[in-house]
C-alpha positions as CSV (number, residue, x, y, z in Angstrom):
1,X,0.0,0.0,0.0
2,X,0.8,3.4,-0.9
3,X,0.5,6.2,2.0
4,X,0.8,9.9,0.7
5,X,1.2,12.4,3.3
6,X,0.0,15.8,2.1
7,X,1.3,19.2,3.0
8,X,-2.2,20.9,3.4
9,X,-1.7,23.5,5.6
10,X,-3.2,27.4,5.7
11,X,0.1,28.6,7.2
12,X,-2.2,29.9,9.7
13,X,-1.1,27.5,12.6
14,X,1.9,24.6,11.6
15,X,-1.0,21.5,11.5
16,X,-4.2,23.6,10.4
17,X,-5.7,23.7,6.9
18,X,-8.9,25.8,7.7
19,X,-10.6,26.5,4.8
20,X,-10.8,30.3,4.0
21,X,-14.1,31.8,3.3
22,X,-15.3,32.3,0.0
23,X,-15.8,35.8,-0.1
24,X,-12.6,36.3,1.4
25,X,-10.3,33.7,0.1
26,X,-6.9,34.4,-1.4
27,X,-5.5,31.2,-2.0
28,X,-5.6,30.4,-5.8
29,X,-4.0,27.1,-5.9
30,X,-4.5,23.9,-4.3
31,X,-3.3,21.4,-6.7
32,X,-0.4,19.8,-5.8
33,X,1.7,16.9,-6.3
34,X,0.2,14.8,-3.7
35,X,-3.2,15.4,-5.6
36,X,-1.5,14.7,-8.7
37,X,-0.2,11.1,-7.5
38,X,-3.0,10.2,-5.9
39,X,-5.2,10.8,-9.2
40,X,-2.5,8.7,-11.1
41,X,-2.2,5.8,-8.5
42,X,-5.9,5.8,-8.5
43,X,-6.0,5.4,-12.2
44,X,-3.7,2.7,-11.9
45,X,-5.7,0.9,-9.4
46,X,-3.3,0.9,-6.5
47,X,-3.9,0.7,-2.7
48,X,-3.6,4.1,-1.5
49,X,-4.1,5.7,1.9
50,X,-3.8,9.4,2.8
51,X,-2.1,10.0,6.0
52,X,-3.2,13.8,6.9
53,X,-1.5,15.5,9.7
54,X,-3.4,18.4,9.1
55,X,-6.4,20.1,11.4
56,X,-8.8,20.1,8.7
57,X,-12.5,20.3,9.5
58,X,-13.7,20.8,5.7
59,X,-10.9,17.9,4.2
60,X,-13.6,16.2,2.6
61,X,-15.1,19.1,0.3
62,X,-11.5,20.1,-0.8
63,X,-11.2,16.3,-1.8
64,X,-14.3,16.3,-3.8
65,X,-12.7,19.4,-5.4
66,X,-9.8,17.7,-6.4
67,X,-11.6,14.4,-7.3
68,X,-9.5,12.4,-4.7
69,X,-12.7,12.0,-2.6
70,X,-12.6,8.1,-3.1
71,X,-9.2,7.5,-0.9
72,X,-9.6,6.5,2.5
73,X,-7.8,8.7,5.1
74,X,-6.4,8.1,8.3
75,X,-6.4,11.7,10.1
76,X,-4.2,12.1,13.2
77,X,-6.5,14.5,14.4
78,X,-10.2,12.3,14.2
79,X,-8.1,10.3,16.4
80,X,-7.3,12.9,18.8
81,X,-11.0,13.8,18.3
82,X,-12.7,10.7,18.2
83,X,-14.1,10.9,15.3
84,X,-15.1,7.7,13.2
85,X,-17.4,9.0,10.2
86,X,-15.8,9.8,7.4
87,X,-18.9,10.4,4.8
88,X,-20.1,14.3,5.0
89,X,-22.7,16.0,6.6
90,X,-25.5,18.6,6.6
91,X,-25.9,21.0,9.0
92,X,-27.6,24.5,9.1
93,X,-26.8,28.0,10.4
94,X,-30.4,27.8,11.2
95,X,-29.9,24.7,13.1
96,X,-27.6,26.0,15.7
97,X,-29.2,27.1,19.3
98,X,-29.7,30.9,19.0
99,X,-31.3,33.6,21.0
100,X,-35.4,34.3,20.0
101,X,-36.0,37.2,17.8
102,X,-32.4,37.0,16.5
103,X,-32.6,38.8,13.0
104,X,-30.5,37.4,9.9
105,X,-28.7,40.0,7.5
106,X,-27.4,38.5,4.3
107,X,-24.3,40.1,2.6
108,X,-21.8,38.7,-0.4
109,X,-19.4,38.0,2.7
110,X,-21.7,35.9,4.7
111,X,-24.9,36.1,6.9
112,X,-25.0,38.6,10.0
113,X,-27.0,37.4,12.9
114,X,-28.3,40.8,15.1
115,X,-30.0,40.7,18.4
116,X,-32.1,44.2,19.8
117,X,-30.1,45.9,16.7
118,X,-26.5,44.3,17.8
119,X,-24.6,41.9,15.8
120,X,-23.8,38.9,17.5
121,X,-22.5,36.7,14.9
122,X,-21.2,36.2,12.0
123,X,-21.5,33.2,9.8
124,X,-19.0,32.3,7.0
125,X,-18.9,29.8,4.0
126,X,-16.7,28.2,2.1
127,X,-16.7,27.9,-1.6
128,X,-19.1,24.6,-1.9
129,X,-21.9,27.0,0.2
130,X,-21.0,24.7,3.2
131,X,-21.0,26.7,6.3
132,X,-17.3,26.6,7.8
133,X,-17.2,28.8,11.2
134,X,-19.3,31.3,13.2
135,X,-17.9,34.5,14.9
136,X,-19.5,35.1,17.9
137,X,-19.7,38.8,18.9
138,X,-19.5,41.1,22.1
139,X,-19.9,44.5,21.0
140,X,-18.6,44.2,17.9
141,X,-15.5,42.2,18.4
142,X,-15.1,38.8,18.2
143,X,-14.6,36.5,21.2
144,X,-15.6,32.8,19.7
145,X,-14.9,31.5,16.3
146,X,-16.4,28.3,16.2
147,X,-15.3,26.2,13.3
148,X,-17.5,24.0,11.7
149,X,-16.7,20.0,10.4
150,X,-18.1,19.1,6.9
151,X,-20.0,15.9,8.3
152,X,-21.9,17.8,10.7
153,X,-20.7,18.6,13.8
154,X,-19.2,21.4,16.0
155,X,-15.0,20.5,15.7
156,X,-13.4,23.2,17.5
157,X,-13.6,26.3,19.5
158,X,-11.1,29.3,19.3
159,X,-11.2,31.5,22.4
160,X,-10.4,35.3,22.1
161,X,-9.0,37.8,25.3
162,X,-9.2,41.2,23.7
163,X,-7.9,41.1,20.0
164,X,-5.7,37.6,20.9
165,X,-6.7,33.9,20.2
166,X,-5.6,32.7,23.1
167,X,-6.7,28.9,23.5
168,X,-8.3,26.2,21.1
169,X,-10.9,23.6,22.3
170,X,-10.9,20.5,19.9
171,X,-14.2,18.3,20.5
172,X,-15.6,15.2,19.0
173,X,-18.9,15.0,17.7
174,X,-20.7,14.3,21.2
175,X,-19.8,17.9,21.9
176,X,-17.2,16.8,24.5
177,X,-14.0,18.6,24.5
178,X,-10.9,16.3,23.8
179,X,-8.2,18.4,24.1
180,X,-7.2,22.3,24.8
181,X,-4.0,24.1,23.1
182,X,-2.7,27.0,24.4
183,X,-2.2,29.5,21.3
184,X,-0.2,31.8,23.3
185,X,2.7,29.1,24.6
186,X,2.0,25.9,22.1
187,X,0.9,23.5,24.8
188,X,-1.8,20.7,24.7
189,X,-3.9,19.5,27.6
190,X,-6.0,16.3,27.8
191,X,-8.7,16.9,30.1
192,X,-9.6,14.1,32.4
193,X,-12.3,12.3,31.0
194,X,-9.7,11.1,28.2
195,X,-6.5,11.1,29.4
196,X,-6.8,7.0,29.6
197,X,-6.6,7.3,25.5
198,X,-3.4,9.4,25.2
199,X,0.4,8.6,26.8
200,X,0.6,12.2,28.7
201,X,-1.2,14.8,30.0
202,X,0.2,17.6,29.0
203,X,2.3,18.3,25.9
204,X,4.7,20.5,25.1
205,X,3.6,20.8,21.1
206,X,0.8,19.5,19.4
207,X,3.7,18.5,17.1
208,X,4.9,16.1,19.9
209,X,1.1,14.6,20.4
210,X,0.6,14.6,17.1
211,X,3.8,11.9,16.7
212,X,2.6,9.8,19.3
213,X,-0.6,9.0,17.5
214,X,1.2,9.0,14.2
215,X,4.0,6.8,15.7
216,X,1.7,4.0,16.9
217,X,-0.5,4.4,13.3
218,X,3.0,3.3,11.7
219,X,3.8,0.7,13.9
220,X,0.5,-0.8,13.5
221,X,0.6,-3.7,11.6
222,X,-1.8,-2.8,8.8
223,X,1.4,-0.5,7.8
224,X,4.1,-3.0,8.4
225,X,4.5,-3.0,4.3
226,X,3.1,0.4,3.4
227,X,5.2,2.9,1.5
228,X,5.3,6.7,2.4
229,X,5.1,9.3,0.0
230,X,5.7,12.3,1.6
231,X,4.7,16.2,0.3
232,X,8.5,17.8,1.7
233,X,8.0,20.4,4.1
234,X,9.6,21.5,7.0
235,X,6.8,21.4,9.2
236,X,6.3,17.6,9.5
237,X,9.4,15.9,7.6
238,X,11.4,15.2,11.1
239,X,8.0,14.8,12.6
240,X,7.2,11.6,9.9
241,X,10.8,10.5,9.9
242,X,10.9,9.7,14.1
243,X,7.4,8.3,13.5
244,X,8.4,5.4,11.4
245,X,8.6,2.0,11.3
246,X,10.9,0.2,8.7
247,X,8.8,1.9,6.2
248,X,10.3,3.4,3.0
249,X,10.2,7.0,2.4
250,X,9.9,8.8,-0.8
251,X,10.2,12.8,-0.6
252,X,8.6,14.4,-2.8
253,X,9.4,18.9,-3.5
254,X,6.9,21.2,-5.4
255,X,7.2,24.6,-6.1
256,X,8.5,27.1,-3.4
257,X,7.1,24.9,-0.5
258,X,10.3,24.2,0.6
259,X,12.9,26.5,1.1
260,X,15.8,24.7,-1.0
261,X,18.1,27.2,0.7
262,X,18.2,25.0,4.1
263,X,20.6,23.4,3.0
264,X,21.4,21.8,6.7
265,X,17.4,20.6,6.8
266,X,17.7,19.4,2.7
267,X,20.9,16.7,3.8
268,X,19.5,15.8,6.5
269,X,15.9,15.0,5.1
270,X,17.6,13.5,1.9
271,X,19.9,11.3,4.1
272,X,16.9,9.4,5.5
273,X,15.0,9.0,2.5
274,X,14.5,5.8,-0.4
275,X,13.9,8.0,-3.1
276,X,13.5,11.9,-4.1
277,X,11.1,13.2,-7.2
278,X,10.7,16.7,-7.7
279,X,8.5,18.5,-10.2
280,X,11.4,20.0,-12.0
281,X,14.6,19.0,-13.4
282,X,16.3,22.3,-12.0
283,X,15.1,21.5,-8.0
284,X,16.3,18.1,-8.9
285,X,19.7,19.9,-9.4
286,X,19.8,21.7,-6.8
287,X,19.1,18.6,-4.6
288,X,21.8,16.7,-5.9
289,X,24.3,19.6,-5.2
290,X,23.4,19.2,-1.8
291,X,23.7,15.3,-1.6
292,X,27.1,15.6,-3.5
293,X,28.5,13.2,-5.7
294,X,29.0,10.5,-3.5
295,X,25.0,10.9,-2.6
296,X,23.5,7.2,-3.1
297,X,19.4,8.7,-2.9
298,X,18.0,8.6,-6.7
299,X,16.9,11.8,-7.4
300,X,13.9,12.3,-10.6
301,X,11.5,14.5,-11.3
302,X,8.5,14.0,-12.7
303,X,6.2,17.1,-14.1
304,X,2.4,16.4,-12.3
305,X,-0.6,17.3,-14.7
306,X,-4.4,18.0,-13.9
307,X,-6.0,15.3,-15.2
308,X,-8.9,16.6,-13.9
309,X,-8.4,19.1,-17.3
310,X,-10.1,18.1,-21.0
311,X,-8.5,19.4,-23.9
312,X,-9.4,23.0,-24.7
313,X,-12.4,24.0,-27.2
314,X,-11.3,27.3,-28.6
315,X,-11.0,25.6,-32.4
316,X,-14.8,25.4,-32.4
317,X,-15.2,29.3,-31.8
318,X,-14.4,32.2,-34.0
319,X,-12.8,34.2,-31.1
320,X,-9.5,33.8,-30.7
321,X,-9.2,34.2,-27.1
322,X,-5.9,35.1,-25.2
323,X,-5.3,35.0,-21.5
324,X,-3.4,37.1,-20.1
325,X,-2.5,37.1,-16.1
326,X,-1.6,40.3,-15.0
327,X,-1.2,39.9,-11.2
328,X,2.8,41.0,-9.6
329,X,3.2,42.4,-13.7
330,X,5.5,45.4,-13.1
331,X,4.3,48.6,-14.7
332,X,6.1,49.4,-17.8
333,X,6.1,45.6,-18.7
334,X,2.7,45.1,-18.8
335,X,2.3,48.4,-21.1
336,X,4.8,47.0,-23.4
337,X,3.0,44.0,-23.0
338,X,-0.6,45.7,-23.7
339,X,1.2,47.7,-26.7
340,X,1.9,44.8,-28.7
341,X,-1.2,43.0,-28.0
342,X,-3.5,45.9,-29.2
343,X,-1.2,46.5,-32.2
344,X,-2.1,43.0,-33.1
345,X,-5.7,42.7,-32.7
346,X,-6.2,45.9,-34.2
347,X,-4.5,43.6,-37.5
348,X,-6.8,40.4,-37.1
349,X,-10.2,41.4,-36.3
350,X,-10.8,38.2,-34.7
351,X,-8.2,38.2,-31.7
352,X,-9.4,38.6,-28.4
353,X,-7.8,39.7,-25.0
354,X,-9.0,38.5,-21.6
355,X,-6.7,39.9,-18.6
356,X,-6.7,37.3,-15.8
357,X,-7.3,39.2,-11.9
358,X,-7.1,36.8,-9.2
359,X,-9.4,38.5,-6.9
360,X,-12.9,37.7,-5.4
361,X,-13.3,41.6,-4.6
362,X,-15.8,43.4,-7.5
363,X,-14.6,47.1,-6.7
364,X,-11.2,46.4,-7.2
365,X,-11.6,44.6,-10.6
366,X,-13.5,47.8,-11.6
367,X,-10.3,49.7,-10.5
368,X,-8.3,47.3,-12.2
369,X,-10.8,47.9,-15.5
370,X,-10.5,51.7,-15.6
371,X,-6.7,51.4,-14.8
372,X,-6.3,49.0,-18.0
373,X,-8.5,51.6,-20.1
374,X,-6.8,54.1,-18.9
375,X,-3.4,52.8,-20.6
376,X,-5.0,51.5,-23.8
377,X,-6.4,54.9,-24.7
378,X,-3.2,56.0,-23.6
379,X,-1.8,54.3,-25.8
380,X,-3.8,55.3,-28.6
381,X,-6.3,52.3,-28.7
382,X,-9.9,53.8,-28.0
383,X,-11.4,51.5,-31.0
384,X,-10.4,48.7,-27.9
385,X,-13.6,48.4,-26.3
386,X,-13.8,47.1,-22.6
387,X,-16.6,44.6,-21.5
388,X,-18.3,45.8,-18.2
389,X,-17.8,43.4,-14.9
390,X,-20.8,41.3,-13.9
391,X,-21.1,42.1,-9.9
392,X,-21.7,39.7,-7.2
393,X,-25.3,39.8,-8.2
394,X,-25.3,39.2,-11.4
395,X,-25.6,42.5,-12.7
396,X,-23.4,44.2,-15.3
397,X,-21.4,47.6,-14.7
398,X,-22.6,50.7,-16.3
399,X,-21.2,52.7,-17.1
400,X,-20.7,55.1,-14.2
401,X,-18.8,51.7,-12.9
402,X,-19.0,50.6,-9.4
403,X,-20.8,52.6,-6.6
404,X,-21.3,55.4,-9.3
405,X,-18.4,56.9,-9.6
406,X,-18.4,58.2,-13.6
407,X,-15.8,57.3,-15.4
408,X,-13.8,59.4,-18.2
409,X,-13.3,56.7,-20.5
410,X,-16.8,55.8,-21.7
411,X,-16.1,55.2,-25.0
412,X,-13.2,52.5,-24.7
413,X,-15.4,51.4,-21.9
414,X,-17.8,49.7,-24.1
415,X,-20.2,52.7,-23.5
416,X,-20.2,55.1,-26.3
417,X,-23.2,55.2,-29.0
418,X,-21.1,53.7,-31.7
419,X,-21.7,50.2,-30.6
420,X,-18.1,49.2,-30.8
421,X,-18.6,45.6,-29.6
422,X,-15.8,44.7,-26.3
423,X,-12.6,43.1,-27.4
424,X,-10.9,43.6,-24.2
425,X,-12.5,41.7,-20.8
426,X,-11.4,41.4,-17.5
427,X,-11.7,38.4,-16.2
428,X,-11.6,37.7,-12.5
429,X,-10.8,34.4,-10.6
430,X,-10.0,33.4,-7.3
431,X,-9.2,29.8,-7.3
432,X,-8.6,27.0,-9.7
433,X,-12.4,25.9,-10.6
434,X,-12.8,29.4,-11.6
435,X,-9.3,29.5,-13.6
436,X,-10.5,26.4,-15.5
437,X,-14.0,27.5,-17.0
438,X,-11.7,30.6,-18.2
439,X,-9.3,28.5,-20.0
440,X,-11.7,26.1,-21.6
441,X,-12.5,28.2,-25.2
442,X,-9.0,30.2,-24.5
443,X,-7.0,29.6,-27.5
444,X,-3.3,31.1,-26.0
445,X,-2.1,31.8,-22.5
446,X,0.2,34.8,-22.7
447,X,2.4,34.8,-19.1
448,X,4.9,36.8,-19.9
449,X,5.9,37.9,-16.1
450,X,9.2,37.5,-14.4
451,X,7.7,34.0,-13.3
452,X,5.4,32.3,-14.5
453,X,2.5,30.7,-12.6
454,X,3.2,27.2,-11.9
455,X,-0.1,25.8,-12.0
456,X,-1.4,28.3,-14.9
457,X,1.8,26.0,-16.7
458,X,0.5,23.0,-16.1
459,X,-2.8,24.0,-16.8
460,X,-1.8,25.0,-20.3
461,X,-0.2,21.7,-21.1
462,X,-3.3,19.6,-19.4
463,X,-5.9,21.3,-21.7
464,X,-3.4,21.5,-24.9
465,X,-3.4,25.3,-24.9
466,X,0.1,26.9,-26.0
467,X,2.2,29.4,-23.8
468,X,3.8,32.3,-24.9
469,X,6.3,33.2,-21.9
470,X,9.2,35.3,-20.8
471,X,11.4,32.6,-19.2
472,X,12.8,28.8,-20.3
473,X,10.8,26.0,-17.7
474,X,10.8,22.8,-17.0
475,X,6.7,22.7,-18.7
476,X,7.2,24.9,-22.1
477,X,9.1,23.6,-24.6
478,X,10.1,26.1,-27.6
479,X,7.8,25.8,-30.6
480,X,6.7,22.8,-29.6
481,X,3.8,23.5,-26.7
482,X,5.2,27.2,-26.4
483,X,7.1,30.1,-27.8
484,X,10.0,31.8,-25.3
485,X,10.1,35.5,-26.2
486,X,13.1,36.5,-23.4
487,X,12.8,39.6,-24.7
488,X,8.9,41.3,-23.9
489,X,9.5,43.4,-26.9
490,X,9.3,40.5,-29.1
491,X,6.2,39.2,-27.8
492,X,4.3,39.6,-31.2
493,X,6.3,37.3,-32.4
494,X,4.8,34.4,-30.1
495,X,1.1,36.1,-30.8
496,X,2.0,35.6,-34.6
497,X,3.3,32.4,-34.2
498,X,0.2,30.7,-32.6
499,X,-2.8,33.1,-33.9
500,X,-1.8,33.7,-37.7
501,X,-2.8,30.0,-38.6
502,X,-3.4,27.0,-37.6
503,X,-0.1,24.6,-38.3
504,X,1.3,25.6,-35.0
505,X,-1.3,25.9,-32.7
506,X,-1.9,22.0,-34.0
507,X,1.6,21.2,-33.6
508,X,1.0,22.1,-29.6
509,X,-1.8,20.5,-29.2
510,X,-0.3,17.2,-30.4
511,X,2.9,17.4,-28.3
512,X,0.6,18.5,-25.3
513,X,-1.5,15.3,-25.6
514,X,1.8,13.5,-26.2
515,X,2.9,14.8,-22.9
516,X,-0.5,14.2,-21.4
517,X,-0.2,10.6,-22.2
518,X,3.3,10.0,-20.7
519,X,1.5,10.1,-17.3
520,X,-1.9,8.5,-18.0
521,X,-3.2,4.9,-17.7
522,X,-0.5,3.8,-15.3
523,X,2.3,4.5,-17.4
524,X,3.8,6.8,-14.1
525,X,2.9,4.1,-11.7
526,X,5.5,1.6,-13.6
527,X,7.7,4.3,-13.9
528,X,7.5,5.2,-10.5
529,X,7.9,1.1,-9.5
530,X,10.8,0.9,-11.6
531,X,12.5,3.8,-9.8
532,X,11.6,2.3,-6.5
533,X,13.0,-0.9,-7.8
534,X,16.5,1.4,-9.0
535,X,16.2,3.2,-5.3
536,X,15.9,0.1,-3.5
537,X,19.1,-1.6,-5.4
538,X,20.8,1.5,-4.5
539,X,20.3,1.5,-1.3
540,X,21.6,-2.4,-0.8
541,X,24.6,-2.2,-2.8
542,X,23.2,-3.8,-5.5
């Protein structure tokens, strides 16, 4: 059996993965590569087991998300709770024990509940609708949260002195209270009613509790023969590796999670490991540097795809869409950037631009709209006509734009009497479900920024949409699934390259799907087994 470890944390607290509102959520990403491998040992029909180390009272909708919501989980902390279901829940804001004549307030960032004209509460939700927490109020500040479990029950309390969380009651679904950590010092304290369950009574760490429950999971023997994949991250690596067994450990690095700069940490971690993959061939390098030559741990990488992703449809529209992300874009770039792409939809009638805001907030996509007309008429583009934001509601900006505040640039606004039909839209996103219905008629991603978004990458590759981008990676190869520019005055040359016809736009799309395959129907599970086989062979002498 396979046991992947995830590194699912907020970065909130070291073991929570709270799930962030959806109104309020800034957190685009959550693919990873643990959700990759899981998807592909899945497809391959291996025995897999998620070990999560996480606090994570909403695990089960992010699964679904992910479409990982068929593998069994063992969570440390529905041990330390007591917890036994695993299949979700429904529960109510309306079901929960509140005051008579409480009065309910409904906003875009949650519901309000007021008693005698005084807000007492505040109820959140995450992105699936599900409710996730309640803020309980005392004249206006907050002295509860409650945090809510997806299957139905109250999970945990968080206790506020003045503007301070201060303590954190974790309870099972009875309602009984199973343990208490102090936010202030770190500490954990089993109350008396359970302290026959656990080795202590009081713990330094939750860290240290949560290795005494892990520990005796490992030693178990359902996971005499298991295999650990583990996501590498600092906060549980030494954590997993005192916990074990005689289990085999595979390390596994994605994007920035780990700081490859702790070098001390890296050797150490390495040193006790089977087998390393990373997602790219350069943190492969750098892990080797720090093993050395005479390192014996087989180091690969293998690039993780959504498979989750179908192949694009922008061939069976006229449009010709192109994405552009403009988040962290510095200034003058993105008006060189803007120059070029105007120049060359005012040549092909057909081309359109859609400029990718990762936000959730409405007011400041309409700032981000004006801004963007502002430097296209600037630039001598009014013919360039902007499509006006649908709000929260479902209504369209006039436009005045948001809150009424009249703009100057009606007519590249998409407002004048000429009718000029909108070329230019903004298109705003805060997570990847939202960044997928985008892509699916998008016909080029442009991410020309000093880096390039990771997932956005292998996004591109998983729907067979080409890149035009600024830097060489380890997901865009030249003129074969993208076009490197290195220069962002020669970005034209990438636009002309994909949108003037059809040869190389086809071209991508068949080395995409070529790619694609590489990692489908099992074909990464024997390639992982045979590395195992190479790691193991290593690691005897062999």
């Amino acid at each position: 059996m396979y046991c992947f470890v995830p590194s699912w944390y907020s970065g909130q607290h070291p073991f929570h993965a709270d799930a962030e509102e959806n109104a309020r959520r800034k957190q685009a990403d959550e693919f990873d590569d643990t959700v990759n491998q899981l998807r592909m040992f899945l497809q391959a029909k291996e025995d897999v087991q998620l070990l999560s180390l996480a606090y994570a009272p909403n695990l089960r909708h992010f699964m679904y998300r992910q479409n990982i919501l068929t593998v069994p989980v063992w969570s440390a902390f529905d041990v330390l709770q007591g917890v036994r279901r695993q299949s979700p829940g429904l529960l109510s804001f309306r079901d929960l024990p509140w005051p008579e004549h409480t009065q309910w307030f409904y906003t875009p960032f949650g519901v309000s509940a007021y008693l005698n004209g005084q807000p007492i509460a505040m109820i959140g939700f995450g992105r699936d609708g599900n409710m996730i927490l309640v803020d309980h109020l005392q004249e206006r500040r907050i002295v509860q949260r409650d945090w809510y479990d997806d299957r139905g029950f109250l999970s945990s309390c968080v206790i506020y002195e003045g503007e301070r969380a201060v303590r954190q009651e974790y309870l099972d679904p009875a309602g009984n209270v199973r343990l208490a950590e102090n936010l202030l010092t770190g500490s954990v304290s089993i109350p008396p009613d359970f302290r026959n369950e656990f080795a202590g009574v009081e713990y330094p760490s939750m860290q240290e509790l949560l290795r005494e429950v892990l520990s005796g999971y490992l030693h178990s023997s359902d996971l005499q023969d298991a295999k650990l994949v583990v996501a590498s991250n600092a906060v549980h690596n030494d954590l997993v590796f005192r916990s074990l067994a005689e289990q085999p450990v595979t390390l596994s690095y994605f994007g920035e999670r780990f700081d490859l700069n702790s070098q001390y940490a890296l050797s150490q971690d390495v040193s006790r490991s089977r087998m390393i993959v990373s997602d790219t061939e350069h943190t492969a390098k750098r892990i080797r540097a720090v093993q050395g030559e005479a390192g014996g741990v087989p180091i690969y990488d293998i690039s993780p795809f959504d498979t989750r992703l179908s192949l694009g449809k922008s061939q069976q529209i006229k449009a010709l869409k192109v994405f552009l992300p403009i988040d962290g874009f510095k200034g003058e770039y993105l008006e060189k950037a803007l120059a070029q792409t105007a120049a060359f939809m005012k040549d092909h009638a057909s081309v359109e631009l859609h400029l990718g805001v990762q936000t959730t907030d409405f007011a400041y996509a309409g700032r981000v709209r004006r801004w963007i007309g502002s430097i296209l008429m600037g630039l001598g583009y009014p013919e360039l006509a902007i499509a006006p934001l649908p709000d929260p509601g479902g209504q369209e900006e006039g436009p005045e734009g948001p809150g009424g505040e009249q703009s100057p640039l009606e007519t590249l606004m998409g407002a004048a009497g000429d009718g000029l039909p909108p070329r230019v839209f903004i298109r705003t996103y805060a997570g990847e479900t939202e960044l997928i219905q985008i892509l699916r008629d998008v016909r080029l991603i442009v991410d020309v920024r000093d880096q390039p978004d990771l997932y956005l990458q292998i996004a591109g590759i998983s729907t067979g949409i080409p890149q035009v981008n600024y830097r060489f990676t380890r997901y865009v190869e030249h003129c074969k699934n993208g076009f490197i520019i290195q220069n962002i005055d020669h970005l034209t040359e990438g636009l002309d390259y994909y949108l003037s016809g059809l040869n190389h736009w086809n071209e991508a799309l068949v080395y995409c799907i070529q790619e694609i395959e590489r990692y489908r129907g099992g074909a990464l599970v024997t390639k992982w087994k045979e590395m195992e086989r190479d790691a193991a062979g290593a690691g005897t002498g062999e």
